[in-house]
N, CA, C and O atoms as a printed pandas DataFrame, in Angstrom:
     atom_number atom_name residue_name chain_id  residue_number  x_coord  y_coord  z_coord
0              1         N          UNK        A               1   98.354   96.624   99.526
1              2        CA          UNK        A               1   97.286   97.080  100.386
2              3         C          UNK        A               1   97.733   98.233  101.273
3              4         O          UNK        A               1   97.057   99.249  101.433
4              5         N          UNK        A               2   99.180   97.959  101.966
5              6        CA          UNK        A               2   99.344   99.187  102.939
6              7         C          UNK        A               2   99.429  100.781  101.812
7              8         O          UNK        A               2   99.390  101.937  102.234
8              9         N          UNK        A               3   99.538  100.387  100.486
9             10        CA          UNK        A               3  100.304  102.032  100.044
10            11         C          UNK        A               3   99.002  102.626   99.745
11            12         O          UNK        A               3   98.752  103.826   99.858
12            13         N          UNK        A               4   97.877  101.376   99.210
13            14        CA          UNK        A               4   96.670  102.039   99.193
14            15         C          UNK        A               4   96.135  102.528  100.727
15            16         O          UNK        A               4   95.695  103.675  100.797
16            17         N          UNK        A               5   96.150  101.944  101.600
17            18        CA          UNK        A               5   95.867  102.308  102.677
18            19         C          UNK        A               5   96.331  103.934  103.684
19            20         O          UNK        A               5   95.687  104.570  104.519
20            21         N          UNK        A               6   97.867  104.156  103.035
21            22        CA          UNK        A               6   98.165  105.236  102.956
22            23         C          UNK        A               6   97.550  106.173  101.905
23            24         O          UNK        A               6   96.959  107.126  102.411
24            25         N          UNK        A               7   97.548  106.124  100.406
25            26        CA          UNK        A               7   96.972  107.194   99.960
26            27         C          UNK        A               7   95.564  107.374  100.248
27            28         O          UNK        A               7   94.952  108.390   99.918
28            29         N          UNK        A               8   95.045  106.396  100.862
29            30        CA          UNK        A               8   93.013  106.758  101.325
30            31         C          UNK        A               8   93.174  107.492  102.541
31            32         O          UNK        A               8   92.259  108.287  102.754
32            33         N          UNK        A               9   94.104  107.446  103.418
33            34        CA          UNK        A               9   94.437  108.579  104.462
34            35         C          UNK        A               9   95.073  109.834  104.667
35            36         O          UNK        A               9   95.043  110.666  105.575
36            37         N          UNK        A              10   95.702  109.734  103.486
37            38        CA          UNK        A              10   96.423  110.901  103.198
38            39         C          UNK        A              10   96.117  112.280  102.754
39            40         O          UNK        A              10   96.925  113.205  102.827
40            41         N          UNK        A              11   95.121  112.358  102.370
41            42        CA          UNK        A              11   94.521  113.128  101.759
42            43         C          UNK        A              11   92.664  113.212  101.845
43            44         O          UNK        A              11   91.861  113.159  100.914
44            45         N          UNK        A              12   92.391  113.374  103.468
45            46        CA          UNK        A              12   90.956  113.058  103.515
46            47         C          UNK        A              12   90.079  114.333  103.234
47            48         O          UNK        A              12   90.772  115.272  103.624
48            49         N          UNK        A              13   89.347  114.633  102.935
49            50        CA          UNK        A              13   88.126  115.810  102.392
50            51         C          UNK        A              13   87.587  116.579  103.846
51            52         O          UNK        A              13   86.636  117.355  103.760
52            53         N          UNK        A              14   88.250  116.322  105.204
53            54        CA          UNK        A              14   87.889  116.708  105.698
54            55         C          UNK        A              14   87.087  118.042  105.837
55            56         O          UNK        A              14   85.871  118.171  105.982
56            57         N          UNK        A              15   88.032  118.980  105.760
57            58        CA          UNK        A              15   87.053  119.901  105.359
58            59         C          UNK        A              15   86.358  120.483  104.486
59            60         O          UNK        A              15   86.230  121.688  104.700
60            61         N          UNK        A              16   85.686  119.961  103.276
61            62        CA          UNK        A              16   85.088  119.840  102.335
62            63         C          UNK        A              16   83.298  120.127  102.550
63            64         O          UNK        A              16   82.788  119.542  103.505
64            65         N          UNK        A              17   82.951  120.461  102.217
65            66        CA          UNK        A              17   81.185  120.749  102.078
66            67         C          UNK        A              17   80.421  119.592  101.416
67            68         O          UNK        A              17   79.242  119.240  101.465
68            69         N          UNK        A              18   81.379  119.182  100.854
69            70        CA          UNK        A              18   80.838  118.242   99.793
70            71         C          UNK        A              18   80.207  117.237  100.534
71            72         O          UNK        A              18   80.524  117.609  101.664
72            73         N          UNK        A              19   79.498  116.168  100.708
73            74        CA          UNK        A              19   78.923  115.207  101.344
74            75         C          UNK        A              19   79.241  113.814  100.546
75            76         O          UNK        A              19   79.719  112.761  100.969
76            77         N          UNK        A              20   78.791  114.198   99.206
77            78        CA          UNK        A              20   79.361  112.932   98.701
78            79         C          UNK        A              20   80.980  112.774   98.628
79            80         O          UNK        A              20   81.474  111.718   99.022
80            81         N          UNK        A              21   81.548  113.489   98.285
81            82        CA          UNK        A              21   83.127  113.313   98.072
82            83         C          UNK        A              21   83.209  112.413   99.540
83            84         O          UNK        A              21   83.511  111.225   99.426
84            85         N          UNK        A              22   82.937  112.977  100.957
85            86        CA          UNK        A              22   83.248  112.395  101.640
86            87         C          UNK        A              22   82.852  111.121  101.903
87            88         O          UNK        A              22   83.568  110.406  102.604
88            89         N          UNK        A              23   81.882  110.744  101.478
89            90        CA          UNK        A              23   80.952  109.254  101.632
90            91         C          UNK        A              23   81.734  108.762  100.798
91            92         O          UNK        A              23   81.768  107.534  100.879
92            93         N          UNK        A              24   82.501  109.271   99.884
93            94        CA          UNK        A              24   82.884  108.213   98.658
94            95         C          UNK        A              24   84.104  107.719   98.925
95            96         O          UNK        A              24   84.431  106.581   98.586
96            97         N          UNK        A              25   84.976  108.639   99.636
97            98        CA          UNK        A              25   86.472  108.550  100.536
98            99         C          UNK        A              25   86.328  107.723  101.688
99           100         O          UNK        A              25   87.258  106.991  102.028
100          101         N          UNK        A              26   85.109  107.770  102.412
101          102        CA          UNK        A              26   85.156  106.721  103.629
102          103         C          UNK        A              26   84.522  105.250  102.927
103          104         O          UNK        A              26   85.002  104.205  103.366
104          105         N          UNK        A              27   83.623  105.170  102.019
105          106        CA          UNK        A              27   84.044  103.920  101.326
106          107         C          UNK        A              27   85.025  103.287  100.283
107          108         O          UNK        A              27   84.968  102.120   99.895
108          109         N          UNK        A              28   85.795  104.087   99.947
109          110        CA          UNK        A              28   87.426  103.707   99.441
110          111         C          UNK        A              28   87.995  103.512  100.784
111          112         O          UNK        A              28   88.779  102.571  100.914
112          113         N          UNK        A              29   87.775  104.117  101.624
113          114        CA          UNK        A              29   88.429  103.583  102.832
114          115         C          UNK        A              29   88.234  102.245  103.047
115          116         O          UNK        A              29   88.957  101.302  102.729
116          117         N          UNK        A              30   86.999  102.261  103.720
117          118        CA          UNK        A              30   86.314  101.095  104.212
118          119         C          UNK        A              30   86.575   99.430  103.110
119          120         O          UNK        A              30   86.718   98.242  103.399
120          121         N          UNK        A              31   86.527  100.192  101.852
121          122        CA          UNK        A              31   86.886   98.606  101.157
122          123         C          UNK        A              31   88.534   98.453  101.459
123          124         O          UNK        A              31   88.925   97.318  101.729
124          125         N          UNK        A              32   89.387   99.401  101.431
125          126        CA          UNK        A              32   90.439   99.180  101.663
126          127         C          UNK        A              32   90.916   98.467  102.437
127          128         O          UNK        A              32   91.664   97.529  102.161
128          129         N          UNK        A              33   90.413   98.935  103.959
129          130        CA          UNK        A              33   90.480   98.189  105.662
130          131         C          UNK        A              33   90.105   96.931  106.134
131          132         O          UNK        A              33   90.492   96.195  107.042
132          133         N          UNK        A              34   88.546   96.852  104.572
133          134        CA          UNK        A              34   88.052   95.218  104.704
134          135         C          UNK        A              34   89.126   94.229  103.927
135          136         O          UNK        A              34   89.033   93.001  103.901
136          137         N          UNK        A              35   89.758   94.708  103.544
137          138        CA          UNK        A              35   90.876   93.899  102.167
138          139         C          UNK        A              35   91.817   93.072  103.231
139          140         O          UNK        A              35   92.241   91.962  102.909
140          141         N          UNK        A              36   92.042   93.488  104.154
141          142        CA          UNK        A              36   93.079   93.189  104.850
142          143         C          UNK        A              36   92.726   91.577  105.678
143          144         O          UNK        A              36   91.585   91.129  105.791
144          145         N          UNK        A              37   93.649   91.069  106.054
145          146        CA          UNK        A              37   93.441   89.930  106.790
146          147         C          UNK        A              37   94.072   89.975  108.467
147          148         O          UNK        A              37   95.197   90.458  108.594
148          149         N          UNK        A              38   93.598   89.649  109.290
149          150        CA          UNK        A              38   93.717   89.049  110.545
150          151         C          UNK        A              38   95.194   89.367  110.726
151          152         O          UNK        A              38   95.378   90.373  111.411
152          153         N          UNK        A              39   96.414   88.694  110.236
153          154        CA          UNK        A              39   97.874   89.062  110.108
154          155         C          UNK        A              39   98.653   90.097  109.509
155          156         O          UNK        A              39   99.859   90.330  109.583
156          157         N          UNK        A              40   97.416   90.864  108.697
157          158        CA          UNK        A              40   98.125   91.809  107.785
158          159         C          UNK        A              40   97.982   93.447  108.393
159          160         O          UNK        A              40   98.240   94.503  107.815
160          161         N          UNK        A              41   97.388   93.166  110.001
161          162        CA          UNK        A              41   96.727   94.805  110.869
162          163         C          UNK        A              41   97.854   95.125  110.986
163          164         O          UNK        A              41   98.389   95.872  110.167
164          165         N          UNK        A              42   98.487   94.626  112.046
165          166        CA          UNK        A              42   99.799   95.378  112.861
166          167         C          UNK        A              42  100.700   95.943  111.809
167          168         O          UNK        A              42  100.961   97.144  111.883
168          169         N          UNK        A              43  101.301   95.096  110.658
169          170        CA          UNK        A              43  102.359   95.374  110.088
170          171         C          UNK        A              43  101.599   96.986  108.994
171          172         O          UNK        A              43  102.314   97.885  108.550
172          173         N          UNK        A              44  100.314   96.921  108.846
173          174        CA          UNK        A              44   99.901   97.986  108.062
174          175         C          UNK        A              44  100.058   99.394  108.750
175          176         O          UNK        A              44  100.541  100.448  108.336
176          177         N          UNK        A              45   99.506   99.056  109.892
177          178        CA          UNK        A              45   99.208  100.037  111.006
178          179         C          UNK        A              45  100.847  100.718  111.715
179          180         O          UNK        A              45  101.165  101.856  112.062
180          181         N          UNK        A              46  101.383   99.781  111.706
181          182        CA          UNK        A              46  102.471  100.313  112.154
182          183         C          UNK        A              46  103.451  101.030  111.057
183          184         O          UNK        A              46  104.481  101.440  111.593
184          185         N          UNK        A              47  103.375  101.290  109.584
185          186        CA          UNK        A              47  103.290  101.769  108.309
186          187         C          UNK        A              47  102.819  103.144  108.475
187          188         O          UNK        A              47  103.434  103.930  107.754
188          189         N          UNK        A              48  102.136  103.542  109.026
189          190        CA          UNK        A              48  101.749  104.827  109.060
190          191         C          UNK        A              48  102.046  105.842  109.447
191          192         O          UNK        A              48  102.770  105.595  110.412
192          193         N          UNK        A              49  101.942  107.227  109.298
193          194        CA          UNK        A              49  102.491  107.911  109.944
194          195         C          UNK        A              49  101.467  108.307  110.398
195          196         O          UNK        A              49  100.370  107.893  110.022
196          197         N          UNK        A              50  101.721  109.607  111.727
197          198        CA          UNK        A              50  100.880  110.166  112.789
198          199         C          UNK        A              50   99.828  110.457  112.829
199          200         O          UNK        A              50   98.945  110.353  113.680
200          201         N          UNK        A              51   99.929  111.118  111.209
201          202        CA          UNK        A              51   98.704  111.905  110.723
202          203         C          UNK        A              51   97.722  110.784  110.193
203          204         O          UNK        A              51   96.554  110.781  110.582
204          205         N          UNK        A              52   98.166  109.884  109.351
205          206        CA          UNK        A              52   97.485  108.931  109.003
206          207         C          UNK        A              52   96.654  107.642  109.985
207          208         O          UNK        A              52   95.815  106.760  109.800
208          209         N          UNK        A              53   97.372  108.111  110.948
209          210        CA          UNK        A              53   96.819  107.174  112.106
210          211         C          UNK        A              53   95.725  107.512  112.751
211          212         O          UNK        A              53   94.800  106.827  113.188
212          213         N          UNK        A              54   96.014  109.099  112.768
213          214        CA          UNK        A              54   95.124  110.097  113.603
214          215         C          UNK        A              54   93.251  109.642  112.372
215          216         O          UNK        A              54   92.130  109.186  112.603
216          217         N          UNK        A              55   93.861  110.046  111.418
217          218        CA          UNK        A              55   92.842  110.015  110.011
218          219         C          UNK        A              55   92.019  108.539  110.191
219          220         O          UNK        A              55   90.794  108.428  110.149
220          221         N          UNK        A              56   92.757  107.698  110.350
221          222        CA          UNK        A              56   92.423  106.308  110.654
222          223         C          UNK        A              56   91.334  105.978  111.605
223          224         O          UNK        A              56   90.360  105.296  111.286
224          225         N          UNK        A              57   91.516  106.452  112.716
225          226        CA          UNK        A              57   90.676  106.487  114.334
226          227         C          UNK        A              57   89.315  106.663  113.520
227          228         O          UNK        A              57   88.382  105.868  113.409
228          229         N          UNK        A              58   89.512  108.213  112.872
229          230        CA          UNK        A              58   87.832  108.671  112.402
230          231         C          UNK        A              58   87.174  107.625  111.310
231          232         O          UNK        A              58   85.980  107.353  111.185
232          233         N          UNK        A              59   88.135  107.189  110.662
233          234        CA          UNK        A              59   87.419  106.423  109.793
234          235         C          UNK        A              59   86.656  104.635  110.827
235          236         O          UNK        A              59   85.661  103.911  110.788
236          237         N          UNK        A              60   87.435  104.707  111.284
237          238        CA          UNK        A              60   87.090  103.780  112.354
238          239         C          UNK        A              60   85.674  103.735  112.806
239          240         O          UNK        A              60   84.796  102.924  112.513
240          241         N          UNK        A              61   85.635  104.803  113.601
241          242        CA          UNK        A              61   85.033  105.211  114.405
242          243         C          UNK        A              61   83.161  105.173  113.409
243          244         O          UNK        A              61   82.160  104.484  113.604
244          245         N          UNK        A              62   83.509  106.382  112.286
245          246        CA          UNK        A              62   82.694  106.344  111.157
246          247         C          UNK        A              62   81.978  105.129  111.040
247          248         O          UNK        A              62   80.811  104.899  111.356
248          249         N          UNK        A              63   82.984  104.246  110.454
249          250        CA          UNK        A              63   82.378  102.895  110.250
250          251         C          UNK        A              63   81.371  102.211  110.728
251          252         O          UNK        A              63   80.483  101.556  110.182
252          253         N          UNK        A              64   81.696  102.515  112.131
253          254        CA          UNK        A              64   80.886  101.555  113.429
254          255         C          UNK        A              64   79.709  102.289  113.514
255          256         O          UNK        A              64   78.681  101.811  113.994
256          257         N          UNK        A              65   79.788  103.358  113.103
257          258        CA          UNK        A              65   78.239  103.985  113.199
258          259         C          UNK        A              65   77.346  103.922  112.256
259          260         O          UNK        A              65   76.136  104.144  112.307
260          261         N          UNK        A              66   78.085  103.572  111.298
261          262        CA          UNK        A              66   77.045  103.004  110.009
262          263         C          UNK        A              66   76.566  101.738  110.193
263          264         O          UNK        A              66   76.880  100.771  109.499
264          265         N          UNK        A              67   75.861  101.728  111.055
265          266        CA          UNK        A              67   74.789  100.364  111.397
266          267         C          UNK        A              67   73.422  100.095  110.202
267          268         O          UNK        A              67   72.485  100.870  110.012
268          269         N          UNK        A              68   73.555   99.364  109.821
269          270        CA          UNK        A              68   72.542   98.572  108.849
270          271         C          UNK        A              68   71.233   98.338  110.010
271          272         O          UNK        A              68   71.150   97.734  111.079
272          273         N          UNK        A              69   70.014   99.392  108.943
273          274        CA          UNK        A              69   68.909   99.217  109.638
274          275         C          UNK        A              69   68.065   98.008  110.449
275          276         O          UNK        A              69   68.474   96.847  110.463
276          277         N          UNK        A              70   66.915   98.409  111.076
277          278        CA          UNK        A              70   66.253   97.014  111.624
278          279         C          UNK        A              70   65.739   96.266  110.581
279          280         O          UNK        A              70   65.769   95.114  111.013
280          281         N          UNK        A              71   65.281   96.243  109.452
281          282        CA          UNK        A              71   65.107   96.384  108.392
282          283         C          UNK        A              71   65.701   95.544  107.314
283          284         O          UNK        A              71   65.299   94.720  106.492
284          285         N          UNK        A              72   66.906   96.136  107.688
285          286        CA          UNK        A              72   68.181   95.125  106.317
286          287         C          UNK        A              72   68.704   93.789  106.803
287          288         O          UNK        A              72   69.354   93.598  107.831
288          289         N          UNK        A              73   68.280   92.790  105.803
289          290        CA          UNK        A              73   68.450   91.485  105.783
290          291         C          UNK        A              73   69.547   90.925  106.564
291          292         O          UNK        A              73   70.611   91.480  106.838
292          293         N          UNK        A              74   69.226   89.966  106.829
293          294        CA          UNK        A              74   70.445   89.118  107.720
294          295         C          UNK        A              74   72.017   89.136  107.122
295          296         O          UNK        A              74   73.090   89.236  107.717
296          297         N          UNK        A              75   71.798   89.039  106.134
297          298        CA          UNK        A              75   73.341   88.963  105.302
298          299         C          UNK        A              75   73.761   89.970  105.539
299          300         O          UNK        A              75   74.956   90.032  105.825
300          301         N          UNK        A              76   73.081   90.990  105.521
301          302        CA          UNK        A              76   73.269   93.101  105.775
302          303         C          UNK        A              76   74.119   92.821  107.513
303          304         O          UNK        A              76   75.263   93.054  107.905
304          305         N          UNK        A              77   73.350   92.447  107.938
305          306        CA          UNK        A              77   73.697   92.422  109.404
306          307         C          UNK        A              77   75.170   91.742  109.560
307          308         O          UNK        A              77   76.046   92.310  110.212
308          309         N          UNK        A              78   75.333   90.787  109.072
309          310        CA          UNK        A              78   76.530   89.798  109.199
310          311         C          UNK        A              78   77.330   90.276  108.702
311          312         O          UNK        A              78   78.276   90.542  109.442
312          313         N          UNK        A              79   77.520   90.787  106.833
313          314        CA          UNK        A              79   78.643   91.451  107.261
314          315         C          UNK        A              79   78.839   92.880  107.717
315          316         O          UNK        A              79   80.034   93.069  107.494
316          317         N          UNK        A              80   78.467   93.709  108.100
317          318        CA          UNK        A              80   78.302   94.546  109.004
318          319         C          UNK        A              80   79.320   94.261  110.564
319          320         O          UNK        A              80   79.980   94.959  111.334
320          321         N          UNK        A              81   79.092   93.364  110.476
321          322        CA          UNK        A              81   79.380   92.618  112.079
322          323         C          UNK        A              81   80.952   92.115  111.458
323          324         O          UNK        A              81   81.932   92.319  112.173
324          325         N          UNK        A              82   81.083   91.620  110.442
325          326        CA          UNK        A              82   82.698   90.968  110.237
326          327         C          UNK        A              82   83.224   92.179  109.666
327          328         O          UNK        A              82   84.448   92.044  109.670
328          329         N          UNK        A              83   82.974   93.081  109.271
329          330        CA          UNK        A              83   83.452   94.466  109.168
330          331         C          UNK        A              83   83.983   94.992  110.212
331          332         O          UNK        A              83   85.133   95.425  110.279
332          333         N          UNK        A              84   83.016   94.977  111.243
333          334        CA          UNK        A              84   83.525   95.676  112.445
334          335         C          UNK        A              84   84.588   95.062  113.092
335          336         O          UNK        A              84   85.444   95.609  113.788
336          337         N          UNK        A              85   84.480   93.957  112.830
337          338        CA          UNK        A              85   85.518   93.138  114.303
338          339         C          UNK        A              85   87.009   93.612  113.289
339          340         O          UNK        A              85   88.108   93.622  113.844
340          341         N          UNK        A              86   86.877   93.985  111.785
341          342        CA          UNK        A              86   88.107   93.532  111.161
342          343         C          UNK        A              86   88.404   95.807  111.055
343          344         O          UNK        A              86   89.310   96.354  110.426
344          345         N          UNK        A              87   87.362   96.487  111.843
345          346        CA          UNK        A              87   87.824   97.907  112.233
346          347         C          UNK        A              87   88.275   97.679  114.175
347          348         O          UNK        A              87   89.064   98.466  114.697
348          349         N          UNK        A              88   87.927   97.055  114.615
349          350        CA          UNK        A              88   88.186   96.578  115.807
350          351         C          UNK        A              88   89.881   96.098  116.151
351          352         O          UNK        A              88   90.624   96.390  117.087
352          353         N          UNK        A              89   90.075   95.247  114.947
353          354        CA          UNK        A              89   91.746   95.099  114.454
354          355         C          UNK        A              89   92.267   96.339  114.450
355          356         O          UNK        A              89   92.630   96.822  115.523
356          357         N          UNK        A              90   92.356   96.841  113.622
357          358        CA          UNK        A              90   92.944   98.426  113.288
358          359         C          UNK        A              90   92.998   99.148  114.805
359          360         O          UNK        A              90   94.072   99.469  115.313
360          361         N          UNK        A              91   91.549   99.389  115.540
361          362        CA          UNK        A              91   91.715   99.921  116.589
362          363         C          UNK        A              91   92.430   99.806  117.585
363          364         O          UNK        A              91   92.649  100.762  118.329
364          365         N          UNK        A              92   93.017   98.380  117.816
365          366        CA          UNK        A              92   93.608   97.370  118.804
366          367         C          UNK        A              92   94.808   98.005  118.534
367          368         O          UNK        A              92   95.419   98.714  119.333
368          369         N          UNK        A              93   95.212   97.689  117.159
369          370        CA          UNK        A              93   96.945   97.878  116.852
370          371         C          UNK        A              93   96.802   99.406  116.277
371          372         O          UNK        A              93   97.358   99.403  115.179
372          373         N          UNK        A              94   96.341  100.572  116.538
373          374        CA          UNK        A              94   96.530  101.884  116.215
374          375         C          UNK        A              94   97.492  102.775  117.322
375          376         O          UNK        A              94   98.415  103.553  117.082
376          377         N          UNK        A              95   97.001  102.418  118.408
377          378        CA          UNK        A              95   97.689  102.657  119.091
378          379         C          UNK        A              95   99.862  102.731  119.604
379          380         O          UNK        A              95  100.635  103.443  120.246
380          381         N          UNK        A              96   99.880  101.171  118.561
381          382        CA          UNK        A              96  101.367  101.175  118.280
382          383         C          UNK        A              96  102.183  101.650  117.946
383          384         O          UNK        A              96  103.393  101.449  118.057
384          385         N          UNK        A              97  100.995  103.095  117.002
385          386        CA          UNK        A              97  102.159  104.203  115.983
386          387         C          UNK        A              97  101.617  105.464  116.900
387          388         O          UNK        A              97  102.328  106.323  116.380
388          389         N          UNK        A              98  101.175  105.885  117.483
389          390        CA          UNK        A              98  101.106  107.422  118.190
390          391         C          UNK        A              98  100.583  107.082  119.171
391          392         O          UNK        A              98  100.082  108.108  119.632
392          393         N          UNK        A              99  100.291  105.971  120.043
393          394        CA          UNK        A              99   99.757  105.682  121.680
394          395         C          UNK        A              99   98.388  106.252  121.547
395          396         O          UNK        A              99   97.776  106.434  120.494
396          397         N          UNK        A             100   97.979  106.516  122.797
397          398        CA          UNK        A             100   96.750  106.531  123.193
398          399         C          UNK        A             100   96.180  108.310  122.545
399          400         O          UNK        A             100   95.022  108.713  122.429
400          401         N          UNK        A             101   97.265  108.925  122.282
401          402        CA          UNK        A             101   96.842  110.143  121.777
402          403         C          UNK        A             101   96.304  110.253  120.803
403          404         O          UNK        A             101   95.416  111.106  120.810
404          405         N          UNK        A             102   96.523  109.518  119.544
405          406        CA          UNK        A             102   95.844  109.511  118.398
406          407         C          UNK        A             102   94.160  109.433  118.526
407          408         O          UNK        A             102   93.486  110.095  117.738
408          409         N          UNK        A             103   93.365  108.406  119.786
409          410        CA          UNK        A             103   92.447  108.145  120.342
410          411         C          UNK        A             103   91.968  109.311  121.132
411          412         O          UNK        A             103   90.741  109.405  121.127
412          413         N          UNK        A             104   92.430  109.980  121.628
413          414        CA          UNK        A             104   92.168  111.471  122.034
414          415         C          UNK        A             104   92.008  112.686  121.068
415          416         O          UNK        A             104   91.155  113.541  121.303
416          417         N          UNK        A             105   92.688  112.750  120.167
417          418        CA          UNK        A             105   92.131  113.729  119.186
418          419         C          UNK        A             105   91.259  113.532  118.929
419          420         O          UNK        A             105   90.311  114.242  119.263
420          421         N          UNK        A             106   91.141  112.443  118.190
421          422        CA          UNK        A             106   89.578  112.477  117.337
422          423         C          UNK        A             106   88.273  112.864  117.751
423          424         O          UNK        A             106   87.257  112.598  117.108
424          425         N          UNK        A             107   88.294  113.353  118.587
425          426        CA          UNK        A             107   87.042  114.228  118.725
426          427         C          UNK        A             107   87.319  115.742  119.042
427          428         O          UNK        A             107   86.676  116.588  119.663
428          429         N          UNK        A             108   88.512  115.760  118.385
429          430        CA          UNK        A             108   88.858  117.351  118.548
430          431         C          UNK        A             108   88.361  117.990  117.565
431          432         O          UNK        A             108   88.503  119.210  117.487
């Protein structure tokens, strides 16, 4: 899980035009980040390097804003919600590999 977790950060489309490439990279992400378990954050997170950490925040961040409409079924909602708490992990222990700065770029 962590080496996949490195190559989905390693190489993000950031600056790309493309729209789908990038939707398709933040859900290779996103299944990646959900793979993980409760014990398996810190030791992944702390695996990373700077850049990948930095890369990480946005995907984070991304995530949480993809809120499932008023609309989409209860199950939509739920996991939605155990998604987040398990990008909430990541966020907690991101900080361990570049401090609070990594959390400051990302909106650079």
């Amino acid at each position: 899980k962590e080496e996949a977790l490195k190559a989905a950060l390693s190489t993000p489309p950031q600056l790309s035009k493309d729209k789908a490439l990038k939707d398709l990279n933040a859900k290779t992400v996103n299944s990646v980040l959900a793979s993980f378990k409760t014990d398996e954050v810190p030791k992944a997170v702390l695996s990373l390097d700077e850049q990948q950490a930095d890369v990480l925040v946005k995907y984070i961040y991304r995530g949480m804003s993809e809120v499932p409409s008023e609309r989409a079924i209860q199950a939509q909602r739920e996991a939605f919600a155990t998604f987040c708490n398990t990008l909430l992990l990541f966020h907690r222990e991101e900080p361990s590999t570049c401090g609070l700065a990594g959390i400051a770029r990302v909106p650079a």
